[in-house]
PQR file of N, CA, C, O and H, with PARSE charges and radii, in Angstrom:
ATOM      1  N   UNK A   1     113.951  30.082 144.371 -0.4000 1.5000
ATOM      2  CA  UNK A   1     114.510  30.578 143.122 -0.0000 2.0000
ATOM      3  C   UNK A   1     115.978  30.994 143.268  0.5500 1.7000
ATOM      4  O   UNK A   1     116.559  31.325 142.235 -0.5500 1.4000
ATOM      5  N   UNK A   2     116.651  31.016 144.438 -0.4000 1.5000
ATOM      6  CA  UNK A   2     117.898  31.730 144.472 -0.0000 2.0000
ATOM      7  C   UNK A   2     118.934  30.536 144.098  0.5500 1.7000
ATOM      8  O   UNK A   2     120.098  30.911 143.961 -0.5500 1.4000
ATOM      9  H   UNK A   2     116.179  30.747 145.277  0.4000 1.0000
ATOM     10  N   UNK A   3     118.665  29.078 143.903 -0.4000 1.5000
ATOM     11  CA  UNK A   3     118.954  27.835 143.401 -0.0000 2.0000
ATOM     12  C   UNK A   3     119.320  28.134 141.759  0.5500 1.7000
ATOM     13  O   UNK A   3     119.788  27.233 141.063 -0.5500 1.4000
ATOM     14  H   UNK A   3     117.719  28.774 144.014  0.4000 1.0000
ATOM     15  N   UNK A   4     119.149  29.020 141.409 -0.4000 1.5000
ATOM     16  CA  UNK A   4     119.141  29.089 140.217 -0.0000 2.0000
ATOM     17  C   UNK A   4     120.933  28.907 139.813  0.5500 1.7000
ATOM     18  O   UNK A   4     121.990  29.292 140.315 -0.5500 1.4000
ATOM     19  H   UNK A   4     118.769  29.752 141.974  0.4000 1.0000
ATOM     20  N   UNK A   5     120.574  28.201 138.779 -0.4000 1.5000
ATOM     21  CA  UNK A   5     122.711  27.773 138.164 -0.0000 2.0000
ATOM     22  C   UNK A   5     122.091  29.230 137.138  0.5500 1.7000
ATOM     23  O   UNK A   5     121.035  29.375 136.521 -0.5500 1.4000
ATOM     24  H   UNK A   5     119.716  27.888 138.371  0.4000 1.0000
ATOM     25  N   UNK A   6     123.377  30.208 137.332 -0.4000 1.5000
ATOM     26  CA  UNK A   6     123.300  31.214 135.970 -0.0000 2.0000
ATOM     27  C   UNK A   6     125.193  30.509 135.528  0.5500 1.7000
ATOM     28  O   UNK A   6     126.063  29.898 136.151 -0.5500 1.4000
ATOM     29  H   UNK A   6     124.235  30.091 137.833  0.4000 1.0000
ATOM     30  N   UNK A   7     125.038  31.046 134.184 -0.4000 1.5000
ATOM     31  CA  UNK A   7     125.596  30.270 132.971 -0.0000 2.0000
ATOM     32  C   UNK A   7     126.401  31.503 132.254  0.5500 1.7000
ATOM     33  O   UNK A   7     125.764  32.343 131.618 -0.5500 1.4000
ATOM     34  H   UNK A   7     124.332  31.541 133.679  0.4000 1.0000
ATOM     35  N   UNK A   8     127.615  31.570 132.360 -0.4000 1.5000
ATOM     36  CA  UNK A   8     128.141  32.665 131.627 -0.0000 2.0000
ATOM     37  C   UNK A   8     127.561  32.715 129.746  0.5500 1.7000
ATOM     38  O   UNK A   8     127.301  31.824 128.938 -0.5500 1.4000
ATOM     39  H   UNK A   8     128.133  30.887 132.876  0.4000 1.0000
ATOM     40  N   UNK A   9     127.559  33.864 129.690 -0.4000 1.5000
ATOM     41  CA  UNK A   9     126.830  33.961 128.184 -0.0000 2.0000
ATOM     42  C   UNK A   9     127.360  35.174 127.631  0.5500 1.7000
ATOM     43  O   UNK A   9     127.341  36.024 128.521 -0.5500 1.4000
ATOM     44  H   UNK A   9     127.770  34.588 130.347  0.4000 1.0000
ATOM     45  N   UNK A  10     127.792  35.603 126.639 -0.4000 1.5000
ATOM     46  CA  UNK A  10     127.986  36.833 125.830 -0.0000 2.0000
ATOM     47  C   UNK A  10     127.355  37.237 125.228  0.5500 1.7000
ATOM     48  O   UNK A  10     126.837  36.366 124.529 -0.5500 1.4000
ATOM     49  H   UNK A  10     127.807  34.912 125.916  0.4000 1.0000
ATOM     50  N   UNK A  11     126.817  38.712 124.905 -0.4000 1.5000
ATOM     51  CA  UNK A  11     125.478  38.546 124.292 -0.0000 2.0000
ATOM     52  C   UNK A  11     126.280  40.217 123.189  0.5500 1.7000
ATOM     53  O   UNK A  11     127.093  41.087 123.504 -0.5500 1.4000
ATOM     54  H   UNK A  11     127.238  39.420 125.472  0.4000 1.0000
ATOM     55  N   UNK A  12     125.476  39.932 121.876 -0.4000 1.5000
ATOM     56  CA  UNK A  12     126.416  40.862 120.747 -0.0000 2.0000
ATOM     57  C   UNK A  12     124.945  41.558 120.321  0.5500 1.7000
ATOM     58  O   UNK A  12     123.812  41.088 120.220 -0.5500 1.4000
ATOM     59  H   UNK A  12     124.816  39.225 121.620  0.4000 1.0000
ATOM     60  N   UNK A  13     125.293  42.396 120.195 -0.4000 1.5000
ATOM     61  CA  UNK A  13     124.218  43.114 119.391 -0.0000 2.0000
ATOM     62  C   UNK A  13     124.778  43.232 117.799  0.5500 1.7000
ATOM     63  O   UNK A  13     125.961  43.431 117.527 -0.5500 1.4000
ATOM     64  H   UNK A  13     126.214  42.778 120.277  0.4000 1.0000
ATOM     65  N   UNK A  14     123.664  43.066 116.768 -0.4000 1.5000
ATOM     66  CA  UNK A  14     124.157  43.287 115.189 -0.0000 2.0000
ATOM     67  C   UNK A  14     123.126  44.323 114.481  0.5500 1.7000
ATOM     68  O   UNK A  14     121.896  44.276 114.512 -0.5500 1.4000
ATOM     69  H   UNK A  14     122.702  42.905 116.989  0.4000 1.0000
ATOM     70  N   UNK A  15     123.797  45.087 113.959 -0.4000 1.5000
ATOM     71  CA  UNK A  15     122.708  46.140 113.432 -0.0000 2.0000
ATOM     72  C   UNK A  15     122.895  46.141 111.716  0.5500 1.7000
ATOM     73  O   UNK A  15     123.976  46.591 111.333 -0.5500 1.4000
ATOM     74  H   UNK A  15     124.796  45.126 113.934  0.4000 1.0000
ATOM     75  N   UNK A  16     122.081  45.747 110.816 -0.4000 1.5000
ATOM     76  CA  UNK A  16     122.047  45.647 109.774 -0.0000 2.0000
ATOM     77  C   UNK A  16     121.341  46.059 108.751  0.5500 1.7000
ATOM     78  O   UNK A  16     120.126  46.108 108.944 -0.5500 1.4000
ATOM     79  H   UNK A  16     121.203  45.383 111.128  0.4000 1.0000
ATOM     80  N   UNK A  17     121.886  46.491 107.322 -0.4000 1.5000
ATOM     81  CA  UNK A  17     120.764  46.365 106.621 -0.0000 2.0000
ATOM     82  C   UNK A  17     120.358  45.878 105.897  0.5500 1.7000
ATOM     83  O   UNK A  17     120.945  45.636 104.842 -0.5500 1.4000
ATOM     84  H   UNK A  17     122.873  46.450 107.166  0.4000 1.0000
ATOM     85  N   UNK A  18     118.660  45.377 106.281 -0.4000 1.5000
ATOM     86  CA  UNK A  18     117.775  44.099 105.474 -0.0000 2.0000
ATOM     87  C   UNK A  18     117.975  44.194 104.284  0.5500 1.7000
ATOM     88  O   UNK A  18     118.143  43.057 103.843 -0.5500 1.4000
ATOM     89  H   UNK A  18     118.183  45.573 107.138  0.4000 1.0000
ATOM     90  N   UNK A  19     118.074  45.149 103.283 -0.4000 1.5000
ATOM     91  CA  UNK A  19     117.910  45.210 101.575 -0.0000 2.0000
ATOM     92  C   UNK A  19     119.496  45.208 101.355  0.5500 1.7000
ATOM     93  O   UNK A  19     119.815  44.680 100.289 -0.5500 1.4000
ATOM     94  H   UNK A  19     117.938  46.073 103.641  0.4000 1.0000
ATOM     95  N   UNK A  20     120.387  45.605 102.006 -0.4000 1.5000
ATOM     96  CA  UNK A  20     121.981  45.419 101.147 -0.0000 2.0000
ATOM     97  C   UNK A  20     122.718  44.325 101.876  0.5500 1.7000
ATOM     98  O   UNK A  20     123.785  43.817 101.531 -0.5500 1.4000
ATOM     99  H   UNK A  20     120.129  46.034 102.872  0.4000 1.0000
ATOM    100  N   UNK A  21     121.821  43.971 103.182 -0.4000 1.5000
ATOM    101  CA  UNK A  21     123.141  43.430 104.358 -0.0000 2.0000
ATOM    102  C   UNK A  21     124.228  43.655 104.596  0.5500 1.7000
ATOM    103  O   UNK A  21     125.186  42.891 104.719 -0.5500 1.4000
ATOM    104  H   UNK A  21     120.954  44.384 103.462  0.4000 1.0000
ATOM    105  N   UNK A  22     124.136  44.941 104.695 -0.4000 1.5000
ATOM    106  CA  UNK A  22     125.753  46.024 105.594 -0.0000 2.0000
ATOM    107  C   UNK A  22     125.622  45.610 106.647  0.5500 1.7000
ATOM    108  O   UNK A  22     124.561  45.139 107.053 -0.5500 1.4000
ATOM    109  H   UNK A  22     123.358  45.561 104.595  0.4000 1.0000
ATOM    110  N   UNK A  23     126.834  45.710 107.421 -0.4000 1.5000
ATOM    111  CA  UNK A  23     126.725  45.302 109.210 -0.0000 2.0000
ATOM    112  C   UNK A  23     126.934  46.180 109.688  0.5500 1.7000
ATOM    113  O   UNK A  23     128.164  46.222 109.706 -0.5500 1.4000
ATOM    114  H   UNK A  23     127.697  46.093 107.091  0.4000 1.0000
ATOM    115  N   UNK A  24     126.370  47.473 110.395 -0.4000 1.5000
ATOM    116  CA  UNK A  24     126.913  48.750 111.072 -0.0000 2.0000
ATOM    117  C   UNK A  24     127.741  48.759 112.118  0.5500 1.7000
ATOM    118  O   UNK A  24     127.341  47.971 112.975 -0.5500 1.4000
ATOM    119  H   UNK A  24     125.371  47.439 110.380  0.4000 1.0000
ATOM    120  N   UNK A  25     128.929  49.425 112.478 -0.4000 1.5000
ATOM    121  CA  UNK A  25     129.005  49.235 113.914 -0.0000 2.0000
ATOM    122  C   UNK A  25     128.598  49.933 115.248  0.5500 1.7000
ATOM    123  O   UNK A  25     129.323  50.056 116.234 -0.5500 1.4000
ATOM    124  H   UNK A  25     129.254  50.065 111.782  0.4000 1.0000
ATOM    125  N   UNK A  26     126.900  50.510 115.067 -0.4000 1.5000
ATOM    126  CA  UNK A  26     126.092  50.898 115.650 -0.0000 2.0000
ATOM    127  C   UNK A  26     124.863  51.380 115.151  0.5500 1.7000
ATOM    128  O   UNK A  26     124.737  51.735 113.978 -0.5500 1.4000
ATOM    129  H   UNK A  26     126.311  50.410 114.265  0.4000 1.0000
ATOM    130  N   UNK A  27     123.870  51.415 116.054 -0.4000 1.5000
ATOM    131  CA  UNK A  27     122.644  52.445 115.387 -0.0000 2.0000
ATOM    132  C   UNK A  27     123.093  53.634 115.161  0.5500 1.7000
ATOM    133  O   UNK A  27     122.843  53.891 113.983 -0.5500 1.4000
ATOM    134  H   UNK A  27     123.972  51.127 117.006  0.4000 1.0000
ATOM    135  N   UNK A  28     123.887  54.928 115.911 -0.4000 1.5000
ATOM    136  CA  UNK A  28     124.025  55.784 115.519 -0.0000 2.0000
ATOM    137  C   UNK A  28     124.732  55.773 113.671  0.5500 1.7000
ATOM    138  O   UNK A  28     124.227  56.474 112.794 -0.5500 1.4000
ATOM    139  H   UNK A  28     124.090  54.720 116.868  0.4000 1.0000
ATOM    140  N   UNK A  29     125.892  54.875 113.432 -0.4000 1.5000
ATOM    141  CA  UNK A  29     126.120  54.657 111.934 -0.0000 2.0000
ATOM    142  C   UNK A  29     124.585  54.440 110.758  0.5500 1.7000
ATOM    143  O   UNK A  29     124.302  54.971 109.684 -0.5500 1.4000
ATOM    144  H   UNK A  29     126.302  54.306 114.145  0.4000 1.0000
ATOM    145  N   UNK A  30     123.934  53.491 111.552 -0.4000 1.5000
ATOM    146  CA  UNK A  30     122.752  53.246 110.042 -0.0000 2.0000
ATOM    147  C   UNK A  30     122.069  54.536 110.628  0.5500 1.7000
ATOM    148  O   UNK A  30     121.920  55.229 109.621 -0.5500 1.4000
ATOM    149  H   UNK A  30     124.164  53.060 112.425  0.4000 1.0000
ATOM    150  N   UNK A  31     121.445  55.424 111.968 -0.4000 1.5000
ATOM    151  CA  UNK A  31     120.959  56.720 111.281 -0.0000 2.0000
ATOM    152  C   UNK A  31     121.612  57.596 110.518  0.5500 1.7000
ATOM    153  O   UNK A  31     121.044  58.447 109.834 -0.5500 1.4000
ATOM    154  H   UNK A  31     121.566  54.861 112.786  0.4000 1.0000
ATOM    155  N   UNK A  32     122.990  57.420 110.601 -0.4000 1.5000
ATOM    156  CA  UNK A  32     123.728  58.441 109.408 -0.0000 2.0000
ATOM    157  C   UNK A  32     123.463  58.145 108.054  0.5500 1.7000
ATOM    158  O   UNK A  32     123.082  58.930 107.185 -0.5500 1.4000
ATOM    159  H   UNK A  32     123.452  56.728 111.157  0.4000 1.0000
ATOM    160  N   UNK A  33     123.755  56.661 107.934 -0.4000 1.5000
ATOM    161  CA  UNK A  33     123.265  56.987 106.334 -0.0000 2.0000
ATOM    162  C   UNK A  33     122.118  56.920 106.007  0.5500 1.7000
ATOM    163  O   UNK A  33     122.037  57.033 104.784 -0.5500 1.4000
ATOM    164  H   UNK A  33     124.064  56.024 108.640  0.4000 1.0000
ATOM    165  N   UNK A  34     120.817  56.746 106.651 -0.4000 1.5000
ATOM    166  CA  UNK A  34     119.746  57.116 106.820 -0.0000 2.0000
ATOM    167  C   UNK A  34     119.540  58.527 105.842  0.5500 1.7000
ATOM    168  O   UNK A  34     118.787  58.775 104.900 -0.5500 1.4000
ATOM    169  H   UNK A  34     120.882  56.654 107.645  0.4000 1.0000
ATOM    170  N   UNK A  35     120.862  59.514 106.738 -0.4000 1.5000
ATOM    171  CA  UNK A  35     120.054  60.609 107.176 -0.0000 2.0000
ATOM    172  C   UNK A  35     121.143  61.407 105.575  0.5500 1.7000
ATOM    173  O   UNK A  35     120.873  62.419 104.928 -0.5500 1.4000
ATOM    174  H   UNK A  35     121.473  59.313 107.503  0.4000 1.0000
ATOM    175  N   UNK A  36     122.042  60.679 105.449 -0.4000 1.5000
ATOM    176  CA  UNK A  36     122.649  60.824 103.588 -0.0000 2.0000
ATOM    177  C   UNK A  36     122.090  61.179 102.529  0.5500 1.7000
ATOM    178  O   UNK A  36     121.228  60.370 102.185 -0.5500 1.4000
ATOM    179  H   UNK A  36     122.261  59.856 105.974  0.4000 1.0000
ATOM    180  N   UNK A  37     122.176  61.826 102.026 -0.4000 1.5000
ATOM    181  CA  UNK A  37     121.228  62.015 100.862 -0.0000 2.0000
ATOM    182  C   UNK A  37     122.110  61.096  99.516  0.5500 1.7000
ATOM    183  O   UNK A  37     121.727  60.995  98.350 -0.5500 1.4000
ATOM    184  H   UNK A  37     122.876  62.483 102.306  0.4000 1.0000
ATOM    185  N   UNK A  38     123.190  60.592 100.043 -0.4000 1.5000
ATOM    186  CA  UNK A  38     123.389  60.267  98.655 -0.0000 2.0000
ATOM    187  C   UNK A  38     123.467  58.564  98.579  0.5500 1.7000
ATOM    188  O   UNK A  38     123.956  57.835  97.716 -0.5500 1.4000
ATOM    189  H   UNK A  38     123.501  60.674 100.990  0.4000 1.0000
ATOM    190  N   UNK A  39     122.638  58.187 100.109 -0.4000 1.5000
ATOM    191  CA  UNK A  39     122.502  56.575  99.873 -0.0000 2.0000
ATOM    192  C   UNK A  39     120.772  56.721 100.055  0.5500 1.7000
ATOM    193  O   UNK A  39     120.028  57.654 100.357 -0.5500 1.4000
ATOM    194  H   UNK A  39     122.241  58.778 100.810  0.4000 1.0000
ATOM    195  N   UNK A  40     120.587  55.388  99.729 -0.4000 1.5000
ATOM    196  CA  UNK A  40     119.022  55.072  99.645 -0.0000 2.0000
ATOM    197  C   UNK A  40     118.496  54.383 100.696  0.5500 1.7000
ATOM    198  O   UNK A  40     117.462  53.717 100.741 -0.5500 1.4000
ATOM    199  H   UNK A  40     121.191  54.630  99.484  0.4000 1.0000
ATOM    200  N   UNK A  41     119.513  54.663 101.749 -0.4000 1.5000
ATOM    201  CA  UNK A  41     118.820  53.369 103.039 -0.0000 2.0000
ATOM    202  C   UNK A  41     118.066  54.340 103.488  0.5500 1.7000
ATOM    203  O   UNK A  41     118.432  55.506 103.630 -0.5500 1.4000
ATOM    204  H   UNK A  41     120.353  55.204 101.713  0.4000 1.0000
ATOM    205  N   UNK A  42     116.954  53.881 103.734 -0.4000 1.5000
ATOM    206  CA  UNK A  42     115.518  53.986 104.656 -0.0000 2.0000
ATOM    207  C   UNK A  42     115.210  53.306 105.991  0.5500 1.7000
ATOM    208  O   UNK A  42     115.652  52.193 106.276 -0.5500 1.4000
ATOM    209  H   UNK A  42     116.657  52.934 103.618  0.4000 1.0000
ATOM    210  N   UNK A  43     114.269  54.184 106.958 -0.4000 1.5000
ATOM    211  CA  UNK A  43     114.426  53.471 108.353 -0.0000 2.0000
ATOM    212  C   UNK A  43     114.123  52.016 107.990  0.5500 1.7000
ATOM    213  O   UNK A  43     114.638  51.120 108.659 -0.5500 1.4000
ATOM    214  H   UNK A  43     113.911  55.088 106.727  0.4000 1.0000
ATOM    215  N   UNK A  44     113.366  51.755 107.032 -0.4000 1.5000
ATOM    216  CA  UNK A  44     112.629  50.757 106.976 -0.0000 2.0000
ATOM    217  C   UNK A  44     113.499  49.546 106.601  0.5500 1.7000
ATOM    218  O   UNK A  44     112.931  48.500 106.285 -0.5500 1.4000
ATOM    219  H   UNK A  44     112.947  52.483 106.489  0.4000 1.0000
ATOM    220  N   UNK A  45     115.139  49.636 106.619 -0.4000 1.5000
ATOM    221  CA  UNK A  45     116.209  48.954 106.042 -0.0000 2.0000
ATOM    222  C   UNK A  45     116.530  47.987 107.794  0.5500 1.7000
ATOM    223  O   UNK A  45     117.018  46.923 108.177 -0.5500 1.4000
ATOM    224  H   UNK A  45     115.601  50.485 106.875  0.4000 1.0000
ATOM    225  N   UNK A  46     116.088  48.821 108.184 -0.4000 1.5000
ATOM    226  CA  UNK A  46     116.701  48.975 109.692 -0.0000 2.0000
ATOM    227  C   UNK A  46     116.589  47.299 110.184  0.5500 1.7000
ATOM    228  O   UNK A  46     115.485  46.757 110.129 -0.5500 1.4000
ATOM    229  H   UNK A  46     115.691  49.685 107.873  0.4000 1.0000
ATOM    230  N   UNK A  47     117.487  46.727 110.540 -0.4000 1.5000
ATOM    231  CA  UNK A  47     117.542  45.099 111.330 -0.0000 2.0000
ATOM    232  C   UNK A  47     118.360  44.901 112.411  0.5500 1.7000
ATOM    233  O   UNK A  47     119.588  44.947 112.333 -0.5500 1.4000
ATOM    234  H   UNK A  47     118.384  47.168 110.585  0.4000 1.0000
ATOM    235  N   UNK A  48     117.885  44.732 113.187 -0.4000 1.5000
ATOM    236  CA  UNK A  48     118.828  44.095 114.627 -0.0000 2.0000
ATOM    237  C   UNK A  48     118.533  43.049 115.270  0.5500 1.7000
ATOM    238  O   UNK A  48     117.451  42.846 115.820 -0.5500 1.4000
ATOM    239  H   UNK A  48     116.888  44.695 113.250  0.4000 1.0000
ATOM    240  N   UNK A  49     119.721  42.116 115.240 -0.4000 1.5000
ATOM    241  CA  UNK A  49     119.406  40.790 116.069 -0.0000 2.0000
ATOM    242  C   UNK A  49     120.494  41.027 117.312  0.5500 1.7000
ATOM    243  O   UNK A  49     121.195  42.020 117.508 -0.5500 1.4000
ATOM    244  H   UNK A  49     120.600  42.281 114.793  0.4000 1.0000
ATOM    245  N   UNK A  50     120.446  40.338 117.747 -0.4000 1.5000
ATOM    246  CA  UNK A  50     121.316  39.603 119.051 -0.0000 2.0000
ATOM    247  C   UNK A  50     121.790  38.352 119.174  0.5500 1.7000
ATOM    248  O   UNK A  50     121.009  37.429 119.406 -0.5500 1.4000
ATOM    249  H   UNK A  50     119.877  39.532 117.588  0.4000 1.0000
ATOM    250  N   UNK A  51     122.565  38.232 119.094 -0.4000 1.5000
ATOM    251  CA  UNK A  51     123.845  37.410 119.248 -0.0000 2.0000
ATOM    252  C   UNK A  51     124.287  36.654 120.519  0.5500 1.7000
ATOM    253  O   UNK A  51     125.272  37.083 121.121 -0.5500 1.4000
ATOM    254  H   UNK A  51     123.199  38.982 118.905  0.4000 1.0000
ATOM    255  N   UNK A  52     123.540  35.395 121.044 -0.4000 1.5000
ATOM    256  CA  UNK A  52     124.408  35.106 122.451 -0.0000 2.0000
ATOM    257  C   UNK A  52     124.711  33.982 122.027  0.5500 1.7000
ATOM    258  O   UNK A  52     124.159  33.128 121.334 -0.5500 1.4000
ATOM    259  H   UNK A  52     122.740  35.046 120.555  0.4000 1.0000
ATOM    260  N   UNK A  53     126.381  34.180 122.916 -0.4000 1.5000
ATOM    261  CA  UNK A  53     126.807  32.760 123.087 -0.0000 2.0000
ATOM    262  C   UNK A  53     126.836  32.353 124.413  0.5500 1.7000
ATOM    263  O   UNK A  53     126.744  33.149 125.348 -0.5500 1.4000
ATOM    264  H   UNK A  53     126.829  34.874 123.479  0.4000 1.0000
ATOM    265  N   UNK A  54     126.979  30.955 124.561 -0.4000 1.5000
ATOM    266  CA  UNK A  54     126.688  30.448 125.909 -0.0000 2.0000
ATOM    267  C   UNK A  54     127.806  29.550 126.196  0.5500 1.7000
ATOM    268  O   UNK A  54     127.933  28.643 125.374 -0.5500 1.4000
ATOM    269  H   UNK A  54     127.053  30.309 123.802  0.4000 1.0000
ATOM    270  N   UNK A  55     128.592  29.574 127.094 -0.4000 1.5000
ATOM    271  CA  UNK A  55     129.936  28.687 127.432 -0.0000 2.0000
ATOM    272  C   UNK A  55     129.227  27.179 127.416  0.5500 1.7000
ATOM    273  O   UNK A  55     128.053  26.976 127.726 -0.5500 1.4000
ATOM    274  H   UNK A  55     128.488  30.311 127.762  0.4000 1.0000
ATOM    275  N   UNK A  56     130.157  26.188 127.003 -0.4000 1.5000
ATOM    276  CA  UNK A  56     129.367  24.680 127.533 -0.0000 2.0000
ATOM    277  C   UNK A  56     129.394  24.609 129.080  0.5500 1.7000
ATOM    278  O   UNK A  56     130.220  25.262 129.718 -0.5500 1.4000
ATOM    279  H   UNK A  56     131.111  26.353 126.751  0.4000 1.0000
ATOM    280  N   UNK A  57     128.671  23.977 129.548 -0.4000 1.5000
ATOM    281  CA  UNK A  57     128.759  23.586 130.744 -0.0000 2.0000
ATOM    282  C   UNK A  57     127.733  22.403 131.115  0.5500 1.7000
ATOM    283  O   UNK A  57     126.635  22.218 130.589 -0.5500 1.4000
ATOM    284  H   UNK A  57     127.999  23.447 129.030  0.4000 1.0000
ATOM    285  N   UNK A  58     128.219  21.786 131.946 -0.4000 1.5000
ATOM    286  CA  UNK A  58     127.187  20.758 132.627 -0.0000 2.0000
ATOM    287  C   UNK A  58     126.906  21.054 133.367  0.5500 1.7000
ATOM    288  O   UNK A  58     127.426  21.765 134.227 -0.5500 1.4000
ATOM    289  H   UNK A  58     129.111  21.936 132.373  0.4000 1.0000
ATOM    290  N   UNK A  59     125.310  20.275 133.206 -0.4000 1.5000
ATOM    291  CA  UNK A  59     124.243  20.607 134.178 -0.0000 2.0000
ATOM    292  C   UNK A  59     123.644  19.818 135.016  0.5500 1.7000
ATOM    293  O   UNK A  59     122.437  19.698 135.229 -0.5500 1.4000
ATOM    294  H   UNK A  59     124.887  19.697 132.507  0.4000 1.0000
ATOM    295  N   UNK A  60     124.847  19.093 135.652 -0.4000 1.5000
ATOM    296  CA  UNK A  60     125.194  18.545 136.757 -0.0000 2.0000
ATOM    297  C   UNK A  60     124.060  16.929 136.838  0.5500 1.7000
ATOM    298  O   UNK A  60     123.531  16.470 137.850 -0.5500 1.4000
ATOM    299  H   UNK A  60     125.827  19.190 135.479  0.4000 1.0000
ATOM    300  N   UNK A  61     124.000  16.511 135.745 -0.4000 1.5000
ATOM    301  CA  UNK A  61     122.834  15.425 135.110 -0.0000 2.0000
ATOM    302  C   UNK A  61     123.040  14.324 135.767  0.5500 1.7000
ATOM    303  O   UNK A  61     124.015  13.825 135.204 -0.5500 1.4000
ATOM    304  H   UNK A  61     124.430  16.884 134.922  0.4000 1.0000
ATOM    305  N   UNK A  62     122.657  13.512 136.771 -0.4000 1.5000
ATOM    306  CA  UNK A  62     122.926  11.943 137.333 -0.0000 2.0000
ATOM    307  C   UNK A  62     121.988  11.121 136.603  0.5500 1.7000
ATOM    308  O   UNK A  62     121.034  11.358 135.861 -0.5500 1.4000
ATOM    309  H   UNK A  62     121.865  13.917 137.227  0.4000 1.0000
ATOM    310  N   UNK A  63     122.771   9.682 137.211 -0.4000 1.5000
ATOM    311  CA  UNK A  63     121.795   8.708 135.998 -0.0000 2.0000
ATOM    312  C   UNK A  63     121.269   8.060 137.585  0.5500 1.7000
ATOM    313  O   UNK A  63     121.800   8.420 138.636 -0.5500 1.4000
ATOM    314  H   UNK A  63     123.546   9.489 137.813  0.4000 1.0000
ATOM    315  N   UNK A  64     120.508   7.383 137.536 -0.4000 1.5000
ATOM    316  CA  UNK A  64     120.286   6.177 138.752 -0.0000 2.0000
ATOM    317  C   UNK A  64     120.991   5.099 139.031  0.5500 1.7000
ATOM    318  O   UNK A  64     120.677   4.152 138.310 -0.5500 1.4000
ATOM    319  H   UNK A  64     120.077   7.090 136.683  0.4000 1.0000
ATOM    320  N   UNK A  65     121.664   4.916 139.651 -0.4000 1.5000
ATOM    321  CA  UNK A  65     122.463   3.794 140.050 -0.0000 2.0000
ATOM    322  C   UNK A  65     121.926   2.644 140.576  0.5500 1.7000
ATOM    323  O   UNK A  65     122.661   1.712 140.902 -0.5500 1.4000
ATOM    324  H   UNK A  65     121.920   5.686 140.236  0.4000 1.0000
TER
END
């Protein structure tokens, strides 16, 4: 297993919310307005994906000669 090719990758975290699609720029932001009394987001708004990108690279592919 130490054969292994690792692959540069960037990986993003996105924190959102499902009913307005705001983009936070953290969980601590959507528990604030959570925690607002004068917005209506609920935990239950709560969405997070992840985001990777992966550089191209070859993977070193031969044909048969």
């Amino acid at each position: 297993m130490s054969d292994l090719i690792k692959i540069p990758a960037e990986a993003k975290e996105i924190i959102k919310n499902k009913r307005t699609g705001k983009i936070y720029a953290s969980k601590a932001d959507f528990d604030n307005d959570v925690a607002d009394p004068n917005t209506d987001t609920t935990v239950d708004d709560f969405r997070q994906d992840l985001e990777i990108k992966v550089t191209r690279v070859s993977m070193g592919v031969k044909t048969k000669e």
